[in-house]
C-alpha positions as CSV (number, residue, x, y, z in Angstrom):
1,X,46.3,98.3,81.5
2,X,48.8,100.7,79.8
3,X,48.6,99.8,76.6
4,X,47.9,95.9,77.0
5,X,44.7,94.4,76.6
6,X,43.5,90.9,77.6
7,X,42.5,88.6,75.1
8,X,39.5,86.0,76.6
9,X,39.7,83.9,74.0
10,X,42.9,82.6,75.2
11,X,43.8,84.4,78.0
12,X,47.1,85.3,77.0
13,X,47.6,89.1,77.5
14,X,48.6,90.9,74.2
15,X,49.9,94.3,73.8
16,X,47.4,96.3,71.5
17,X,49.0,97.6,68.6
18,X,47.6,100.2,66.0
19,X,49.2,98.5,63.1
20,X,47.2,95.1,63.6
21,X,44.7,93.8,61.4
22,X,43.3,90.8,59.4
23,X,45.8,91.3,56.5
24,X,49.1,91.7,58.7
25,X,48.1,88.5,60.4
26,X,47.6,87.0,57.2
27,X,50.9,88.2,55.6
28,X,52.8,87.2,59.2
29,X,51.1,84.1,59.3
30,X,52.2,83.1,55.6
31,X,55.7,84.6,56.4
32,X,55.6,87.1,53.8
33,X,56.0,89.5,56.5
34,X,58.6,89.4,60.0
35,X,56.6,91.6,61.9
36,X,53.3,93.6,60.9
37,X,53.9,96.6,58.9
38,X,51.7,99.8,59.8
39,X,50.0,100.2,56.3
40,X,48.2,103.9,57.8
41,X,51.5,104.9,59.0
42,X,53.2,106.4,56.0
43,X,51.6,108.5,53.4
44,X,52.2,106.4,50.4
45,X,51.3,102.9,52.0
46,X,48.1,105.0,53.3
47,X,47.4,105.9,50.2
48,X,47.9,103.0,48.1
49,X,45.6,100.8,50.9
50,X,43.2,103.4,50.4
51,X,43.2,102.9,46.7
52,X,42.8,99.2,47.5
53,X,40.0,99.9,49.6
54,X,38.4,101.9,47.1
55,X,38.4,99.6,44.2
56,X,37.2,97.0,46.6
57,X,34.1,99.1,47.6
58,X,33.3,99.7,44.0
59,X,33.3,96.3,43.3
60,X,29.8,95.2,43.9
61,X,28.1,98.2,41.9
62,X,30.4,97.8,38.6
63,X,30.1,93.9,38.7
64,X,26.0,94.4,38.7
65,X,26.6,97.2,36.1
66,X,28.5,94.9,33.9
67,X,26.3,92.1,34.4
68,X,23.1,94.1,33.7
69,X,24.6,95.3,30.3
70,X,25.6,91.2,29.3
71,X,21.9,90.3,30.1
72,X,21.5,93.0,28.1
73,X,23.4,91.8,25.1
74,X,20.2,90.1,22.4
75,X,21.5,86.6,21.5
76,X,21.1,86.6,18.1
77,X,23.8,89.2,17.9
78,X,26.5,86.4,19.4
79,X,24.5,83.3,17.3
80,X,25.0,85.5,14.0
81,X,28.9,86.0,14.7
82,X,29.0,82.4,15.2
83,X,27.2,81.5,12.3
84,X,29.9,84.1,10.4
85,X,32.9,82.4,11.6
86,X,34.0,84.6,14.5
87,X,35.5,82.0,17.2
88,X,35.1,83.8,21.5
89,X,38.2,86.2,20.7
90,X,36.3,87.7,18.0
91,X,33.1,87.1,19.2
92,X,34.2,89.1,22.4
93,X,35.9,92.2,20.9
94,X,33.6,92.5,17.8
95,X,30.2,91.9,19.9
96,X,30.2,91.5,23.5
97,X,32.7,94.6,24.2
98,X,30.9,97.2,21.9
99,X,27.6,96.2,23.0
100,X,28.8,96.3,27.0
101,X,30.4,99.9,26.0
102,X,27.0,101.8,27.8
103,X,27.3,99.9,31.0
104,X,30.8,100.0,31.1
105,X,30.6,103.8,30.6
106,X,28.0,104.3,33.5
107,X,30.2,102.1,35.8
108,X,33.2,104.2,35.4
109,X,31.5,107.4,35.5
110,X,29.6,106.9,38.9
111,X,33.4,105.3,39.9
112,X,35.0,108.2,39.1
113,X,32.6,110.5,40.9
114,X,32.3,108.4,43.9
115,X,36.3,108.9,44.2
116,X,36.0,112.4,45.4
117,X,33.4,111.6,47.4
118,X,35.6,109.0,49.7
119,X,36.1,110.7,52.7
120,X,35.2,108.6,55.1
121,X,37.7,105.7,53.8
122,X,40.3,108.4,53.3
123,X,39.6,109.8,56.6
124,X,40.1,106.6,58.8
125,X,42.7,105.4,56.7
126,X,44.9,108.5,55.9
127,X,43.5,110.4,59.2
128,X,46.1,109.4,61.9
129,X,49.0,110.8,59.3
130,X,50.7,114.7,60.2
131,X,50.8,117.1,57.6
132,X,49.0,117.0,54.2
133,X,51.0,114.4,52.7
134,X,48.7,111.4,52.2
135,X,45.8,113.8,51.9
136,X,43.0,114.1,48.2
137,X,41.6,117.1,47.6
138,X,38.8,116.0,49.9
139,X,40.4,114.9,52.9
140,X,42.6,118.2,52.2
141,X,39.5,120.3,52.4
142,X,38.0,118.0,55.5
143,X,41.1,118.8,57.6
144,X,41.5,122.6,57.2
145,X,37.5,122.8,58.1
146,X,37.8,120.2,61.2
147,X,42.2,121.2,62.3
148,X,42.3,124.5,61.4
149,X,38.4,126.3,61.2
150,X,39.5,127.7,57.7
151,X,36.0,127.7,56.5
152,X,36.8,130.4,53.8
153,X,39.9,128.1,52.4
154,X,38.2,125.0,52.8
155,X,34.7,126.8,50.8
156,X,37.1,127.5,48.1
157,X,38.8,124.3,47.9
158,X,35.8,122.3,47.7
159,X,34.6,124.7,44.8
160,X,37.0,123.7,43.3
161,X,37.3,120.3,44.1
162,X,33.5,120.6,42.2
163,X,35.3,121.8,39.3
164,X,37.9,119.2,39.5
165,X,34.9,116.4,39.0
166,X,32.9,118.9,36.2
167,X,36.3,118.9,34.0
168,X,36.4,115.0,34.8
169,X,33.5,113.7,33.5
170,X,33.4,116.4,30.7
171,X,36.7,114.7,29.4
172,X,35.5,111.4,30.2
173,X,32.5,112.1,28.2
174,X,34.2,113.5,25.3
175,X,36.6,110.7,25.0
176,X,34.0,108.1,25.5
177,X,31.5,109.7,23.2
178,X,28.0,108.1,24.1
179,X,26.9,105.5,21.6
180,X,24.0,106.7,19.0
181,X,21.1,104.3,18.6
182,X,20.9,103.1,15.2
183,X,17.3,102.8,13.9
């Protein structure tokens, strides 16, 4: 009790601590670390884990992206810049990048999206922080709604927010500049 909790596996009682985890063991364990260090404890630690944590979500879904547009790739287009002399540096850049330019595009748009739309990672990872500090524009929004019943801030805020994404992928679109198909 109080803060103590008993562990059956060995029966050793441990005192719970909110700064535990897989990766503190791991970094203990390999010395890198004396103690654990509470990564959700301090805005910018919480927020760079979070950006961890995002980029590891996203993983799966820009892999199969990026895999779909290789398969994707005809192989006479590679046999032709072999035949031509191009060794798998120019083979790479001069083929295999231009032609993945469509998935790639697709991957980082829905990434980019799915960003703002993080809240529940951002939540249990930035949640347990005072203040506004580690907060997006989303978890920003979320805790004036839940803390603070600002529904007419928060409605504003995630307008906004909405425009924040619109003026995002316009830009991204703009730069990117969607291939033409050559007939």
């Amino acid at each position: 009790m109080g803060g103590e909790r008993r562990d059956d596996h060995d029966g050793l009682r441990l005192r719970a601590r909110p700064f535990y985890g897989i990766i503190n063991k791991f970094l203990v364990d390999i010395h890198l670390l004396a103690q654990p260090f509470g990564f959700t404890k301090e805005p910018l630690p919480a927020f760079l884990s979070s950006i961890a944590i995002a980029v590891f979500v996203s993983l799966p879904f820009t892999t199969y992206t990026i895999l779909a547009g290789l398969a994707g790739i005809p192989g006479d287009m590679l046999e032709a810049a072999k035949v031509d002399g191009a060794g798998a540096v120019r083979s790479y850049f001069g083929v295999t990048l231009p032609n993945l330019r469509p998935a790639i595009a697709l991957a980082s748009l829905i990434n980019i999206i799915n960003v703002f739309n993080s809240l529940p990672i951002l939540k249990l990872m930035t949640g347990s922080i005072p203040g506004y500090k580690a907060d997006t524009t989303t978890t920003y929004v979320f805790k004036l709604l839940q803390n603070e019943q600002r529904i007419d801030l928060s409605s504003a805020l995630s307008v906004i927010n909405f425009l924040i994404v619109l003026v995002v992928v316009a830009l991204y679109l703009w730069i990117v500049k969607p291939m033409k198909e050559v007939s």
